[in-house]
C-alpha positions as CSV (number, residue, x, y, z in Angstrom):
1,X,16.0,-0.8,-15.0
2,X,15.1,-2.5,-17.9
3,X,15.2,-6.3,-18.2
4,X,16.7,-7.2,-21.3
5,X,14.6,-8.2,-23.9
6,X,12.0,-7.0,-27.0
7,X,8.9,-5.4,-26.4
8,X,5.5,-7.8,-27.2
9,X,2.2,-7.1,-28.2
10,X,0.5,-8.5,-25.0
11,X,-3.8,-8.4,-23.8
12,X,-4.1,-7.0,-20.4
13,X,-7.0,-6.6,-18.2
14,X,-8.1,-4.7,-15.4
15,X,-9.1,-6.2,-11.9
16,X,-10.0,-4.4,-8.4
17,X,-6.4,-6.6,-6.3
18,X,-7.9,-8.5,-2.9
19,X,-5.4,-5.7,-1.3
20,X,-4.3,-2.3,-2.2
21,X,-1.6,-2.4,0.1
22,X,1.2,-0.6,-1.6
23,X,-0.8,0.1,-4.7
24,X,-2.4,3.1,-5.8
25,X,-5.7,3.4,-6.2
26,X,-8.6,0.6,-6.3
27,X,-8.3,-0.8,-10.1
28,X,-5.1,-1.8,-11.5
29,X,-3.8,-3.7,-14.9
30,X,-2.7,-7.1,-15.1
31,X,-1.4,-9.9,-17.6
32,X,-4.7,-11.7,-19.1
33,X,-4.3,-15.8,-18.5
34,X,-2.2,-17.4,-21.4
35,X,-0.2,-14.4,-22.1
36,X,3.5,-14.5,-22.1
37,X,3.8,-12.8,-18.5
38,X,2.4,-14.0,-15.4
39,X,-0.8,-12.5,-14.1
40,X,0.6,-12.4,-10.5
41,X,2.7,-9.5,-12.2
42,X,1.4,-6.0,-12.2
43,X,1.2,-3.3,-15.4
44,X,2.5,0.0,-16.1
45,X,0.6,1.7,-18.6
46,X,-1.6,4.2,-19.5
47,X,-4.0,5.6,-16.7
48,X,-7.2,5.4,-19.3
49,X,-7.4,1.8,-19.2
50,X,-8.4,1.9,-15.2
51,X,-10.4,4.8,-15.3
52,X,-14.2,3.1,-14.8
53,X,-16.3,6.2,-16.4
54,X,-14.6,4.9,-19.8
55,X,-14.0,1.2,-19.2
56,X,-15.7,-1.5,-16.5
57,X,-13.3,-3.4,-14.7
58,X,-12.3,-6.6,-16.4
59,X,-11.9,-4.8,-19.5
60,X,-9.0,-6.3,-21.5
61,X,-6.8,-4.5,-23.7
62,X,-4.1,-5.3,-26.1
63,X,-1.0,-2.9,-25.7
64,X,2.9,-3.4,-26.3
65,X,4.8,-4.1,-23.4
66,X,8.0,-5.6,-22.3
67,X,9.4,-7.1,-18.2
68,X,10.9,-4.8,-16.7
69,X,12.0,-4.0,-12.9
70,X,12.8,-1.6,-10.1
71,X,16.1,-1.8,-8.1
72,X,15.5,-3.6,-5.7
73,X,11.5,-3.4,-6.2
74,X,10.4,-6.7,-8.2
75,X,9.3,-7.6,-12.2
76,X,6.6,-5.8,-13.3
77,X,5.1,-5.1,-17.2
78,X,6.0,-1.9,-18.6
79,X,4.2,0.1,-21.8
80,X,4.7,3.3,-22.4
81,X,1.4,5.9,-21.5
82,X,2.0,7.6,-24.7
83,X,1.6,4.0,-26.8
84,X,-2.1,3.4,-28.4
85,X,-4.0,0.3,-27.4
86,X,-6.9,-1.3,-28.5
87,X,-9.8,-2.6,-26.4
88,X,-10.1,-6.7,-26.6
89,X,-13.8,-7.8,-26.5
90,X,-14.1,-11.0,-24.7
91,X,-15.6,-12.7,-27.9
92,X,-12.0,-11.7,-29.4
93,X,-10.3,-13.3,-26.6
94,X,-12.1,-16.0,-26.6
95,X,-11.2,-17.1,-29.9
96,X,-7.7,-16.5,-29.7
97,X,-7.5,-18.4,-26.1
98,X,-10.3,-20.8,-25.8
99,X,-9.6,-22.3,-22.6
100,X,-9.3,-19.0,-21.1
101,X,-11.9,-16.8,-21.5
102,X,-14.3,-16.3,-19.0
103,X,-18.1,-17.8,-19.3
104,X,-20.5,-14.8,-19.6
């Protein structure tokens, strides 16, 4: 069910989670720091943007997304698989959150 609210143009990056306990597969998507969700929450999305023979992990992406939540499941970030996104290179991110980008 959908938690009321407007979708948001949002970056996102991928990680490889601590544990995959519950979670498919070995690379998921997540909130980049300074964004307006949390990065403990997890993203629905597209399947490209964790598929390593096209993108490294760590890759960050800037997509429209909104909260959302599963009865009785937890928040989580939803956007569409159909929606275009654009790759973020970490020069990009770094000037639009300074004190967030990771040192290369």
């Amino acid at each position: 069910m959908a938690v009321p609210g407007p979708y948001h143009y949002i970056i996102v990056e991928t990680f490889r989670p601590v544990s995959t306990a519950g979670l498919h597969g070995p690379v998921h998507v997540r909130p980049a720091p300074n964004q307006r969700f949390p990065q403990d929450l997890m993203v629905e999305c597209s399947k490209e943007l964790v598929d390593t023979a096209r993108y490294p992990v760590g890759t960050k992406f800037r997509l429209k997304a909104k909260l959302t939540d599963r009865g009785g499941g937890g928040e989580y970030v939803f956007s569409s698989y159909k929606w275009p996104y654009d790759v973020v290179s970490e020069d990009e991110f770094a000037r639009l959150h300074p004190s967030k980008a990771r040192a290369t």
